[in-house]
C-alpha positions as CSV (number, residue, x, y, z in Angstrom):
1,X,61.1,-5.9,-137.2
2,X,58.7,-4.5,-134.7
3,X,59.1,-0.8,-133.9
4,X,59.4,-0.5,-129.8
5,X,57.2,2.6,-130.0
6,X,54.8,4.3,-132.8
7,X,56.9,7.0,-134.3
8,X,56.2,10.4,-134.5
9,X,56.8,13.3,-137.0
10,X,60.0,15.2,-136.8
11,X,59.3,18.8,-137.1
12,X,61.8,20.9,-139.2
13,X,64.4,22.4,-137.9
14,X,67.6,21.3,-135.5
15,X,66.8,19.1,-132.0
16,X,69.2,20.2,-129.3
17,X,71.7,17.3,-128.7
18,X,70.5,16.8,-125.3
19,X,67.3,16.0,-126.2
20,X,68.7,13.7,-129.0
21,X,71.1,11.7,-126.5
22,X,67.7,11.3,-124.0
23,X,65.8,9.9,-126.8
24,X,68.5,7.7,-128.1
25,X,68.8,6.3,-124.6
26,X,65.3,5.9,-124.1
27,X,64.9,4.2,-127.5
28,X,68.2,2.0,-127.0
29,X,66.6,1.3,-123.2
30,X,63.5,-0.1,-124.5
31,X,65.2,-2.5,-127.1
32,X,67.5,-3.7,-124.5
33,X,65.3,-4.9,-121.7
34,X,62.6,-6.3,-123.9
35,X,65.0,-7.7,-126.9
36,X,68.4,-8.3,-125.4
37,X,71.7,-6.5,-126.9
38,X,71.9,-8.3,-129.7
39,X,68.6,-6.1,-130.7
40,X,70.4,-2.8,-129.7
41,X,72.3,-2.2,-133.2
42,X,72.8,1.9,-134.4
43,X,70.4,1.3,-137.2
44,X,67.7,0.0,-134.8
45,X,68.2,2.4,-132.1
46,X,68.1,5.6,-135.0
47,X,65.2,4.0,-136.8
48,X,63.1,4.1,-133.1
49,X,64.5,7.8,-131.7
50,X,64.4,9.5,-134.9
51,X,68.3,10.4,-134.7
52,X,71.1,9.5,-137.7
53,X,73.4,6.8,-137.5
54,X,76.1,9.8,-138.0
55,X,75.4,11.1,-134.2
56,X,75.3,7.7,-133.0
57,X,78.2,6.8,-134.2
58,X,79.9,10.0,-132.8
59,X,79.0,9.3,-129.4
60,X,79.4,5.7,-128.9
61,X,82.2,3.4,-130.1
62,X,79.6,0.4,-130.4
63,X,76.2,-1.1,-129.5
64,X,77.7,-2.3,-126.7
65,X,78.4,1.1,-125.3
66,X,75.2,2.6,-126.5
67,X,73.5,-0.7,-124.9
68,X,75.6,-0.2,-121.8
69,X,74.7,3.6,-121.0
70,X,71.0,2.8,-122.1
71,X,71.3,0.5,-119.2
72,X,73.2,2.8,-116.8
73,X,70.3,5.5,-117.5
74,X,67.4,2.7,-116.8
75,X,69.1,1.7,-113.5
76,X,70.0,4.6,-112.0
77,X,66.5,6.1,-110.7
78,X,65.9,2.2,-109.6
79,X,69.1,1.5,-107.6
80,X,69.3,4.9,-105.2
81,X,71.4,4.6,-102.3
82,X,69.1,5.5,-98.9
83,X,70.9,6.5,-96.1
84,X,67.9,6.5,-93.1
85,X,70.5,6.1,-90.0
86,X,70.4,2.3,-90.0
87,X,73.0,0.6,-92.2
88,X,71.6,-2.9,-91.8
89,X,68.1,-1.9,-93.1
90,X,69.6,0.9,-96.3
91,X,71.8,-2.3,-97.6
92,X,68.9,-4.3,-97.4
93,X,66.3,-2.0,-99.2
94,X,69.3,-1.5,-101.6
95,X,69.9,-5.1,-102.1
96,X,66.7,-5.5,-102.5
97,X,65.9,-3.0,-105.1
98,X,69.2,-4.7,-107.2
99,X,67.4,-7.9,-107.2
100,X,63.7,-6.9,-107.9
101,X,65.5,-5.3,-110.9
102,X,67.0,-7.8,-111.8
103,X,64.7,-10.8,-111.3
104,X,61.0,-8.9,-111.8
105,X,61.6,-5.5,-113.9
106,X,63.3,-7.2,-116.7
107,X,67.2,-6.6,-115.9
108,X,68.4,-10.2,-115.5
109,X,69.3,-11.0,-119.3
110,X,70.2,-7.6,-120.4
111,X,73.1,-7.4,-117.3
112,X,74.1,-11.1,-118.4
113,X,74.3,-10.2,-122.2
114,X,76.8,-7.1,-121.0
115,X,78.9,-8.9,-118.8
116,X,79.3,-11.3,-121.3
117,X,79.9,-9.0,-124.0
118,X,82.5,-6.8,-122.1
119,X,84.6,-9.5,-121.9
120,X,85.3,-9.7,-125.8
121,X,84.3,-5.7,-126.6
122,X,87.0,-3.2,-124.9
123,X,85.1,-0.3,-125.1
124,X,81.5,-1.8,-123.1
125,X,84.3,-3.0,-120.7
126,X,85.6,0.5,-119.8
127,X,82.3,1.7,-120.3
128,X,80.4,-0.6,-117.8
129,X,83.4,-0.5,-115.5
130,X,84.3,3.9,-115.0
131,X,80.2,4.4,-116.2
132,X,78.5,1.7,-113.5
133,X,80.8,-0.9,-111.4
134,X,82.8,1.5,-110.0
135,X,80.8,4.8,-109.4
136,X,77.9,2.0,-107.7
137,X,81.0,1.0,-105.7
138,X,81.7,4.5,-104.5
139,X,77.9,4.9,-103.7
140,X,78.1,2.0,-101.2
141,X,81.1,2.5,-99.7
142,X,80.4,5.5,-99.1
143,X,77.4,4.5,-97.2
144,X,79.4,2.1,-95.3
145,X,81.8,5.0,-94.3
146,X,78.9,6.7,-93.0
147,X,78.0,3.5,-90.7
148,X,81.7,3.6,-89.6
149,X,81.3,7.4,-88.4
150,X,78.5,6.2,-87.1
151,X,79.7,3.7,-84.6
152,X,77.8,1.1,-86.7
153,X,80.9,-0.9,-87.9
154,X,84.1,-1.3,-86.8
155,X,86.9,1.5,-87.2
156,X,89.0,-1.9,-89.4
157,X,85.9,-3.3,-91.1
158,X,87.1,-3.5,-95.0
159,X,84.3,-1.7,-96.9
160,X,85.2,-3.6,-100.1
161,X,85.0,-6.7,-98.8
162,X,81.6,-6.0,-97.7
163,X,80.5,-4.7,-100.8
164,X,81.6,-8.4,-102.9
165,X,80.1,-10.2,-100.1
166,X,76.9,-8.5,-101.3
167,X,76.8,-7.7,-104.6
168,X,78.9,-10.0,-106.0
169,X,77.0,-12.7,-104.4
170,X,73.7,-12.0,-106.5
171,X,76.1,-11.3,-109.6
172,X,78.2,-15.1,-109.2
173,X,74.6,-16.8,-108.5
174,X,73.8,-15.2,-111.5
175,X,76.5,-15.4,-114.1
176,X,78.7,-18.0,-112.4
177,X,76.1,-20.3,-110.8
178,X,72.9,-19.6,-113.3
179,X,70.9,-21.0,-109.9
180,X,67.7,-19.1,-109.1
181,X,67.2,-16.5,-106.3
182,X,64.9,-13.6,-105.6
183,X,65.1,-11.3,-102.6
184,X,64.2,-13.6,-100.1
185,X,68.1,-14.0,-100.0
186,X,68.7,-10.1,-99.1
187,X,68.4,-10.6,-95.1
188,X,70.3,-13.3,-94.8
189,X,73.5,-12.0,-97.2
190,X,73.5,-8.7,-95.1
191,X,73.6,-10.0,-91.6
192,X,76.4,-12.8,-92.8
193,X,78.4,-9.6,-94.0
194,X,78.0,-7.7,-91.5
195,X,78.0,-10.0,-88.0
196,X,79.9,-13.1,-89.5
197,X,78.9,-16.7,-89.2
198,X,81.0,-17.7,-86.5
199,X,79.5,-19.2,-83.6
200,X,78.9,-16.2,-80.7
């Protein structure tokens, strides 16, 4: 098989574990957007970032995990949370930046293969749940509190209600639905979760 990168050299001696974990990440990150999870197996992953299957084993119960936190680590720098004043326009950039992931820088399969997987493998579940869904949770509603504060939603608006209307739209189009969509759709899903479609 293919090696994701050209492999370099170990010198002698003891890396610290930090730099280990980043290069198992990076290794496990690469396999998993441009070869799906089935690709991301400990032997793989070790072969590419120069690590043992020992330590991998150590730190993560299974691919999945591995495969999951690879993708957490990916996502993260992608998917920041901007808070310029104006709720409407940070949920759409956000929104935005979730789909252009998704659908143009390579995410689409990997997040179905996960989803998928954590449905049949307890520890990607936990780890995709307290690891990603949740804290991205927090990270919105928390911006949505901010809007509250703000005067820019109601004192009664239900935060969580807001974030399934938005995210878990592009998620059931994508896992549920399998329908295409891009972020042309972005506009239109915030102002139906913010202002409603009842007729004014």
């Amino acid at each position: 098989m293919a090696s994701v990168r050209n492999t370099v050299p170990r010198g002698r001696g003891r890396r610290p574990a930090a730099e280990v974990r980043a290069e198992v990440l990076e290794a496990a990150g690469t396999i998993l957007l441009r070869d799906g999870m089935r690709a991301v197996t400990f032997d793989r992953v070790a072969a590419e970032a120069g690590a043992s299957r020992t330590t991998l084993y150590k730190w993560w119960p299974s691919p999945g995990a591995l495969a999951a936190e690879a993708y957490f680590a990916r996502s993260r720098r992608m998917l920041d949370f901007p808070d310029t004043g104006d709720v409407r326009a940070d949920l759409i950039t956000q929104l935005r930046a979730f789909v252009r992931w998704l659908k143009e820088e390579g995410a689409e399969r990997p997040v179905s293969e996960l989803v998928g997987a954590a449905q049949l493998d307890r520890a990607l579940a936990e780890a995709w749940s307290e690891s990603y869904a949740l804290p991205r949770r927090e990270l919105a509603r928390e911006r949505l509190r901010i809007a509250v504060r703000a005067g820019q939603l109601r004192e009664d608006a239900d935060l969580d209600i807001i974030v399934d209307q938005l995210w878990g739209a592009c998620y059931h189009r994508l896992l549920v639905l399998n329908v295409p969509f891009d972020d042309g759709l972005v506009e239109r899903l915030v102002d139906h979760a913010l202002y409603g479609a009842a007729a004014r």
